[in-house]
Backbone as CSV, one residue per row, in Angstrom:
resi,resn,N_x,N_y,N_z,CA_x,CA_y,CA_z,C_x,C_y,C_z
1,UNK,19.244,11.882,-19.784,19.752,10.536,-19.714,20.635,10.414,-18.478
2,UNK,20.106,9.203,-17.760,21.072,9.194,-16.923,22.383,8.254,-16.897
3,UNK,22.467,7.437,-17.654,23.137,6.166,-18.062,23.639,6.313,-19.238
4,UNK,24.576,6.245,-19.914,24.383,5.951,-21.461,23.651,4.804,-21.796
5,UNK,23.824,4.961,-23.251,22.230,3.843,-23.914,22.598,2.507,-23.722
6,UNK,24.283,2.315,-23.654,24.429,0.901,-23.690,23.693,-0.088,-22.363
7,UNK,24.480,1.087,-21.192,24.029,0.707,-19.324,22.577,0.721,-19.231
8,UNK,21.732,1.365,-19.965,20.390,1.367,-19.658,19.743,0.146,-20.372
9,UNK,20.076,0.293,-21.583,19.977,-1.237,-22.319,20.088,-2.830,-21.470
10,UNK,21.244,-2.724,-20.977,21.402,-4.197,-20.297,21.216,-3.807,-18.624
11,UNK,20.521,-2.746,-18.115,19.824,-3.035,-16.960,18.412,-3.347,-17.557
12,UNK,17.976,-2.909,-18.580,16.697,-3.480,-19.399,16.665,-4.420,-18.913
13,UNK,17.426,-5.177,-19.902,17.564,-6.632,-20.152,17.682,-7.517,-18.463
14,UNK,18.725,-6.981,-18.102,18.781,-7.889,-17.024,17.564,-7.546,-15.811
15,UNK,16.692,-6.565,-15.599,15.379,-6.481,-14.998,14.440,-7.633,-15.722
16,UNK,14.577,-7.663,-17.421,13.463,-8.186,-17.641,13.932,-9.952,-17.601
17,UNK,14.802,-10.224,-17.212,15.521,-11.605,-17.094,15.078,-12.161,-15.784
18,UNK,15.184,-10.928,-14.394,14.582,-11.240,-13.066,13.068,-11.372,-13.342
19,UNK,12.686,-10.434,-14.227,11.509,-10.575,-13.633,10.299,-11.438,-14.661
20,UNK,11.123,-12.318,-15.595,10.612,-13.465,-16.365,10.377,-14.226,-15.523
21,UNK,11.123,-15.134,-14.222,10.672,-15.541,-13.349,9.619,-16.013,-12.300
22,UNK,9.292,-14.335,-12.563,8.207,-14.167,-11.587,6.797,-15.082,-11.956
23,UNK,5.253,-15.508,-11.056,4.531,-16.129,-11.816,3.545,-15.469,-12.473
24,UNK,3.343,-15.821,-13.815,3.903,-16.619,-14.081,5.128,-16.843,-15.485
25,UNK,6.163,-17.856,-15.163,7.501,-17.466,-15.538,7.537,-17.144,-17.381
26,UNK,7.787,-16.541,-18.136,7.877,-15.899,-18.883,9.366,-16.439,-19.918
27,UNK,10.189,-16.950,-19.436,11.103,-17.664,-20.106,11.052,-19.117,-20.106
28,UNK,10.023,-20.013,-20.194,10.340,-21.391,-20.886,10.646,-21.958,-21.892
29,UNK,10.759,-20.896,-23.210,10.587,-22.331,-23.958,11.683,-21.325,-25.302
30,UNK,11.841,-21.768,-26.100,13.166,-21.298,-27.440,12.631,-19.984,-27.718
31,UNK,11.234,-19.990,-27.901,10.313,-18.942,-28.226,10.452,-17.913,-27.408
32,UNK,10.662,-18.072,-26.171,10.518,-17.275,-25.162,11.715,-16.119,-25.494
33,UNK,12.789,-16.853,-25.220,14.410,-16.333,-25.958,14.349,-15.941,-26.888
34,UNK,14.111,-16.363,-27.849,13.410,-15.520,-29.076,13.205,-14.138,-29.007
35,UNK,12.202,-14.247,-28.292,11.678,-12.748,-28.135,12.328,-11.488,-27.193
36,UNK,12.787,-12.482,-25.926,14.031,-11.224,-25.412,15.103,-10.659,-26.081
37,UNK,15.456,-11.857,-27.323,16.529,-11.907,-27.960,16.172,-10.591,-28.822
38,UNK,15.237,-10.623,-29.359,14.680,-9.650,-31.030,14.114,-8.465,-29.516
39,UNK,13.640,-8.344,-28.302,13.547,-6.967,-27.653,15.022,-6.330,-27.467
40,UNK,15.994,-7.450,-26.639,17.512,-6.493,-26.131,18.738,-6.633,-27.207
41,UNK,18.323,-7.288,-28.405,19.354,-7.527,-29.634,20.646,-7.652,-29.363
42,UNK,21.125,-8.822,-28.504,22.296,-9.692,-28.190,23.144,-9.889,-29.353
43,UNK,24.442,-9.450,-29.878,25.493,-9.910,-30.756,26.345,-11.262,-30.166
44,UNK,26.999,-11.668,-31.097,27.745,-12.295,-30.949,27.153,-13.939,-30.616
45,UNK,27.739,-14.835,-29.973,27.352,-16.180,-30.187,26.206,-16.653,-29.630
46,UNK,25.254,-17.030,-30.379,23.786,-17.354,-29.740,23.425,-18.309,-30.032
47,UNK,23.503,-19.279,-29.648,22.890,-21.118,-29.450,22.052,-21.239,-30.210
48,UNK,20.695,-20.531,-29.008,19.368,-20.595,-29.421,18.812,-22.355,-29.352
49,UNK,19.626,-23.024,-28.087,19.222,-24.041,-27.742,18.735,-24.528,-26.256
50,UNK,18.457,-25.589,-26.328,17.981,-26.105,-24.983,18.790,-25.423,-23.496
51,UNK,20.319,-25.440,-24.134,21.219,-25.266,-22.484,21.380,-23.976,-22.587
52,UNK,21.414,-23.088,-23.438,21.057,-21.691,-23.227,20.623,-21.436,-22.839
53,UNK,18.819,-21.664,-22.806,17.655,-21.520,-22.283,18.061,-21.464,-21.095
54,UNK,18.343,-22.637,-20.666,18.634,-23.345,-19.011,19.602,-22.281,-18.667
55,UNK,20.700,-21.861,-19.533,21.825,-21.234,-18.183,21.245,-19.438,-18.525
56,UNK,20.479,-19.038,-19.460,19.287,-18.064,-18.920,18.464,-18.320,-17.810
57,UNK,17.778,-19.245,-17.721,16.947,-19.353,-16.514,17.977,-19.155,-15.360
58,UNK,18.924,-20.265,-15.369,19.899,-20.440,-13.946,20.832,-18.808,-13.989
59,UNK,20.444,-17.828,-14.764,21.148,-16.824,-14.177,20.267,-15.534,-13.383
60,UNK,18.949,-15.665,-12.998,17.824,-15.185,-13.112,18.170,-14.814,-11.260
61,UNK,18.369,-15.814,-10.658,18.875,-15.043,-9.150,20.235,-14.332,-9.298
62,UNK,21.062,-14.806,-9.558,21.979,-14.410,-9.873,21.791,-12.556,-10.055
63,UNK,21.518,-12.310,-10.885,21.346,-11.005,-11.469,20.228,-10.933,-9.909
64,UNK,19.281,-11.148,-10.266,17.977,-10.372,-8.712,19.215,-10.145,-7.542
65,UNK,19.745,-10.617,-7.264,20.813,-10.485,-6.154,21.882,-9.139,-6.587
66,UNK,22.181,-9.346,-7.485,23.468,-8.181,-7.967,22.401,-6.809,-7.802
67,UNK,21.498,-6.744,-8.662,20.822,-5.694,-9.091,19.785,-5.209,-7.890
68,UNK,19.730,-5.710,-6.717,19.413,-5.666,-5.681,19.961,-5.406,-3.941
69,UNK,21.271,-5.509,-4.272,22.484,-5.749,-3.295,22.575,-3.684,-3.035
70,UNK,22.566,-3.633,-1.526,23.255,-2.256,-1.244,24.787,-1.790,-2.177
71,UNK,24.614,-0.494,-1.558,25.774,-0.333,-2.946,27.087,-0.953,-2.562
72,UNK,27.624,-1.125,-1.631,28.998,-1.754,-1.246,28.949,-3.550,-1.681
73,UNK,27.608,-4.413,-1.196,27.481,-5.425,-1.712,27.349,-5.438,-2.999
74,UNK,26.756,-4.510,-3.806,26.846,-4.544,-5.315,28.079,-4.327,-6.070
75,UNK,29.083,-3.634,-5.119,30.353,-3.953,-5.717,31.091,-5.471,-5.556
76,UNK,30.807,-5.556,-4.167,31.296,-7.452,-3.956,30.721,-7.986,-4.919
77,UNK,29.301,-8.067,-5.452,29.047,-8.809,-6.688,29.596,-8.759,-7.876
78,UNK,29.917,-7.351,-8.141,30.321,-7.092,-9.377,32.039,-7.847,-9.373
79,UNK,32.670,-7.463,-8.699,33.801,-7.546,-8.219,33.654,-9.558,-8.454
80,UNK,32.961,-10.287,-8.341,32.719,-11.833,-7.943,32.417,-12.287,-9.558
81,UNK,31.405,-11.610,-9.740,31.204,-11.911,-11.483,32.262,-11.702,-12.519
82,UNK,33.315,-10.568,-12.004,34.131,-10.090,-13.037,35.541,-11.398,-12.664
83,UNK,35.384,-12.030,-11.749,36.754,-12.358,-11.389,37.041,-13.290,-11.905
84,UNK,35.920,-14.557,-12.184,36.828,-15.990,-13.282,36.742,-15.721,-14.418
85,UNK,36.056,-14.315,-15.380,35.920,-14.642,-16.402,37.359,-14.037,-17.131
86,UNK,37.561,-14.499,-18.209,38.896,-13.974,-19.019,38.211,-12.809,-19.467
87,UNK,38.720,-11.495,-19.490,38.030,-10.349,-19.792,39.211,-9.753,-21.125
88,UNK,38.256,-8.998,-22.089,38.725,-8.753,-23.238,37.981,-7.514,-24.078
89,UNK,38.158,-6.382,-23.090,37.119,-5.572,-23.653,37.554,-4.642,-24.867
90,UNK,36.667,-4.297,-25.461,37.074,-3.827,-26.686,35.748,-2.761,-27.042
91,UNK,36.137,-1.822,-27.501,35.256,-0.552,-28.316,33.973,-1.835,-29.469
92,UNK,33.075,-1.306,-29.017,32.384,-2.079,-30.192,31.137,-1.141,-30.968
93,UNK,30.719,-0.852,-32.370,29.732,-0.523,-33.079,28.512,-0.960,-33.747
94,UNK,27.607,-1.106,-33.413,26.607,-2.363,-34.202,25.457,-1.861,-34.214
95,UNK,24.216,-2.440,-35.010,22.914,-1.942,-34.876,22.628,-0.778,-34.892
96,UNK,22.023,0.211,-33.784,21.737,1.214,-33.603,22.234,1.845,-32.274
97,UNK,23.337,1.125,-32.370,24.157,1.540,-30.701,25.595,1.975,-31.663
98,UNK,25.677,3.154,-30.817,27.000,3.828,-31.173,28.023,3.073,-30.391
99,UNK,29.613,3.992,-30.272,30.281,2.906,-29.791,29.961,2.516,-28.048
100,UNK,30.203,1.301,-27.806,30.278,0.675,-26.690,30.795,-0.163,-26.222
101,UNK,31.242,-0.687,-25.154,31.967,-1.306,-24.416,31.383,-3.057,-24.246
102,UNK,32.300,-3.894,-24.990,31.856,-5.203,-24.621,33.266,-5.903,-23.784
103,UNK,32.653,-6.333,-22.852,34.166,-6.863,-21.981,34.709,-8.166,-22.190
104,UNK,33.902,-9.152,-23.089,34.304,-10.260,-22.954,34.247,-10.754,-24.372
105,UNK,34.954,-11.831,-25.235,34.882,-12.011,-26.592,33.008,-12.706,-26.959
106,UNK,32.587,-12.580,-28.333,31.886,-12.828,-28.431,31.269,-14.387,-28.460
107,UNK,32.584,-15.047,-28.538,32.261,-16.418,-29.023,31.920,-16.850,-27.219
108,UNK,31.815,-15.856,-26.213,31.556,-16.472,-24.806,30.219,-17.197,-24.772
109,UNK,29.983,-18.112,-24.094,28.264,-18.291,-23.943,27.244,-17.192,-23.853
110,UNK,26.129,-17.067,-24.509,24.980,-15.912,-23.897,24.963,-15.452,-22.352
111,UNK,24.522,-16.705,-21.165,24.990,-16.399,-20.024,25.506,-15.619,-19.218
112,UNK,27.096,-15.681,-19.722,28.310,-15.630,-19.090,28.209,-13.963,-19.885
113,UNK,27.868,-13.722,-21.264,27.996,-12.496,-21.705,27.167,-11.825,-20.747
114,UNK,26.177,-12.292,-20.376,25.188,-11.573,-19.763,25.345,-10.885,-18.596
115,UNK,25.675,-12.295,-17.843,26.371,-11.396,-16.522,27.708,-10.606,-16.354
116,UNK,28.409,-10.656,-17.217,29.401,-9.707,-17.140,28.848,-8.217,-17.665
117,UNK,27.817,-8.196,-18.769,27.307,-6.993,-19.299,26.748,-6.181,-17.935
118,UNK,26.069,-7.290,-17.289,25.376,-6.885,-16.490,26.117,-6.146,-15.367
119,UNK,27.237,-6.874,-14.584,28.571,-6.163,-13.923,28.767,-5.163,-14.546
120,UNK,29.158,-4.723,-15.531,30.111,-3.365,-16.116,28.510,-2.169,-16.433
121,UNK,27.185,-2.732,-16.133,26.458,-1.578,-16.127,26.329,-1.073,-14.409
122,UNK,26.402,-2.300,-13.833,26.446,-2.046,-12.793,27.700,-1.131,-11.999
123,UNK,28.380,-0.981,-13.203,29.299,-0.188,-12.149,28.971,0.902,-12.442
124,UNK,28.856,1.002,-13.400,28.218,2.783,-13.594,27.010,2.991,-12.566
125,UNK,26.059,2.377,-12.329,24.917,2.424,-10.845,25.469,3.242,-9.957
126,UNK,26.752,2.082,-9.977,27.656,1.998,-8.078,28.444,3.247,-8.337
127,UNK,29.050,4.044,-9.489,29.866,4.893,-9.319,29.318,6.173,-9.193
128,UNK,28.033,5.899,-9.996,26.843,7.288,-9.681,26.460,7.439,-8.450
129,UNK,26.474,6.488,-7.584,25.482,6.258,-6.816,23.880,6.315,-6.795
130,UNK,23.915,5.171,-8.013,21.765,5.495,-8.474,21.536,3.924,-8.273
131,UNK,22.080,3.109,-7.496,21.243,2.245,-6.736,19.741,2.021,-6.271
132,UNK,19.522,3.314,-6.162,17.774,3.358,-5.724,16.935,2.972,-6.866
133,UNK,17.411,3.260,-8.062,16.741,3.699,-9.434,16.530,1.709,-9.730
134,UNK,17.282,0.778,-8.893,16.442,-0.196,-8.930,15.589,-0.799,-7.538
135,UNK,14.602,-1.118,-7.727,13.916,-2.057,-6.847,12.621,-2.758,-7.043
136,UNK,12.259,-3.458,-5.413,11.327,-4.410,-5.834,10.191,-3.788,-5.869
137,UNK,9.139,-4.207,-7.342,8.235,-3.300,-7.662,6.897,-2.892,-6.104
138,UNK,6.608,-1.500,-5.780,6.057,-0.955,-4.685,4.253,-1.933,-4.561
139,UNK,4.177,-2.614,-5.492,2.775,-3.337,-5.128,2.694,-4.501,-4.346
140,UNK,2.328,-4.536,-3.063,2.482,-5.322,-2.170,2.553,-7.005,-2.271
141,UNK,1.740,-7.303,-3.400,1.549,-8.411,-3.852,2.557,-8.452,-5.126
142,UNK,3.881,-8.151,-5.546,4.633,-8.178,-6.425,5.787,-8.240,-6.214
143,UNK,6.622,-9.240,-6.607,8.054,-9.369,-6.173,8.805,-8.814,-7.739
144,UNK,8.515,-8.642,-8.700,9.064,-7.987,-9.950,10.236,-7.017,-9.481
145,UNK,11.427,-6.579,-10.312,11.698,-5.472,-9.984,11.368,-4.463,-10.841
146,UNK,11.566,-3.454,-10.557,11.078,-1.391,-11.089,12.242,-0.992,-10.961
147,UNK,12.955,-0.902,-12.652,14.111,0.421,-12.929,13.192,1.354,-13.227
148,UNK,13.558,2.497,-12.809,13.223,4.194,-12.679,14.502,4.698,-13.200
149,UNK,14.132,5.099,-14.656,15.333,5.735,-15.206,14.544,6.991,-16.055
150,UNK,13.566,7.713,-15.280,13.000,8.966,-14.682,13.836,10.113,-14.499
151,UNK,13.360,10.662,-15.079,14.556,12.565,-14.535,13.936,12.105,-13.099
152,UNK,12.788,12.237,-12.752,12.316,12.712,-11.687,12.279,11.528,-10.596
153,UNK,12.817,10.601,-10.899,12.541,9.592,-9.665,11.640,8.981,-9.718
154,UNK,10.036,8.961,-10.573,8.842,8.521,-9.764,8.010,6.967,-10.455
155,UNK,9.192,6.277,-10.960,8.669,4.705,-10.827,8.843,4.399,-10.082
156,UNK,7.567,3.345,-9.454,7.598,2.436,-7.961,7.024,1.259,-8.564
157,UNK,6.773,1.007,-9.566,5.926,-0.139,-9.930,6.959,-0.779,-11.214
158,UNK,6.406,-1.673,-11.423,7.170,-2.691,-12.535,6.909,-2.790,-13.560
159,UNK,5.139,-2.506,-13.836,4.500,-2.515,-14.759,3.349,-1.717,-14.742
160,UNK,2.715,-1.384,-15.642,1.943,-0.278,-15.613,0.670,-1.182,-15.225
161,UNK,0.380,-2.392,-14.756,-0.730,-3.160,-14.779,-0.751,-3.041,-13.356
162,UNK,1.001,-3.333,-12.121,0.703,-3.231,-11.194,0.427,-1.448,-10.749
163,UNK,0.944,-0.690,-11.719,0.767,0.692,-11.152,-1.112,1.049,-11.458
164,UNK,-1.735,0.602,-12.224,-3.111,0.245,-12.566,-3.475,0.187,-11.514
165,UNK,-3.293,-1.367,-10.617,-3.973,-2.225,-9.917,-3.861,-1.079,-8.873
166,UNK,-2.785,-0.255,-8.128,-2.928,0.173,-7.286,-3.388,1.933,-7.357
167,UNK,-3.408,2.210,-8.447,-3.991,3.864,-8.624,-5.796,2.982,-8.239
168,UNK,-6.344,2.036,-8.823,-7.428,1.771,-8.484,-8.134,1.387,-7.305
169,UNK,-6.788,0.622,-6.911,-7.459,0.441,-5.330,-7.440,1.714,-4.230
170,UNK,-6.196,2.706,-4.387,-6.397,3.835,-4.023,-7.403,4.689,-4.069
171,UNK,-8.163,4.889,-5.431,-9.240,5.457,-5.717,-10.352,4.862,-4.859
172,UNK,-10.506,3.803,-4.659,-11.870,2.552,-4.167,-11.335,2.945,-2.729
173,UNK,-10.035,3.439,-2.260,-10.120,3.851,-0.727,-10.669,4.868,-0.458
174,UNK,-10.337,5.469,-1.111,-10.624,7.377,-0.823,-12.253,7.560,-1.098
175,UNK,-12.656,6.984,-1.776,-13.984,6.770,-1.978,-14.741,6.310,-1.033
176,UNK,-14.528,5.270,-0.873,-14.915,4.267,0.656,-14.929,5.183,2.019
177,UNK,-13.412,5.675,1.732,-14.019,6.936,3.057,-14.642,8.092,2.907
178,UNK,-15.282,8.604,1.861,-16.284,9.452,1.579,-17.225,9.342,1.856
């Protein structure tokens, strides 16, 4: 492990938040939330309405930028996200997560929880220095991002459909020049 479960958890989450976005976008509709909701199991105050939705969507660069930023800019981000919010962190136990660190009260918006979760995993990234372990997925035609949380380093892809697409076209090269 390189992270504890909580930091790996909400770089989960916040990869799969960027890369709902992508086309085609993957978070429209209550349903959609729904289902990220029941994959990354969010406590505390959850709408589960229209402007949720919306300030999920509207946090979607937001995060691609943090989780993307060299490591000194990823501290300016972190450092930017952490600064208007009233912070209130506290030991927390729930579900199937031992104890962990929530920084902000629960009654905050989903949002606002989000990106701060997302800051305080990010600092563990920035203090390791495992910045690399995110990026934009290696298939030329894919803007997704690829966490690699690998002993060995060797995700480059986002999804196993784009790592598919390109073990095949590789094969159809090497062939071609045979």
């Amino acid at each position: 492990m390189i992270f504890t479960d909580d930091t790996e958890e909400t770089l989960r989450a916040a990869v799969w938040l960027v890369n709902s976005a992508e086309d085609p976008d993957t978070l429209t509709s209550l349903s959609d939330e729904a289902a990220f909701l029941g994959q990354f199991g969010y406590t505390g105050r959850l709408d589960r309405d229209e402007a949720e939705l919306a300030g999920l969507r509207g946090i979607r660069a937001q995060l691609r930028t943090m989780l993307l930023a060299p490591r000194d800019d990823m501290a300016v981000a972190v450092n930017e996200a952490l600064a208007g919010i009233s912070l209130t962190p506290r030991l927390a136990r729930h579900g199937p997560l031992d104890w962990h660190l929530h920084a902000v009260a629960d009654d905050h918006p989903l949002p606002e929880r989000v990106i701060v979760e997302t800051a305080m995993a990010l600092i563990d990234v920035i203090r390791a220095e495992e910045g690399s372990r995110i990026s934009v997925c290696a298939d030329d035609t894919c803007e997704a991002l690829a966490l690699d949380l690998s002993r060995n380093r060797s995700k480059r892809y986002c999804s196993t459909v784009c790592a598919n697409r390109n073990a095949v076209a590789a094969y159809r090269a090497r062939r071609a020049e045979a």
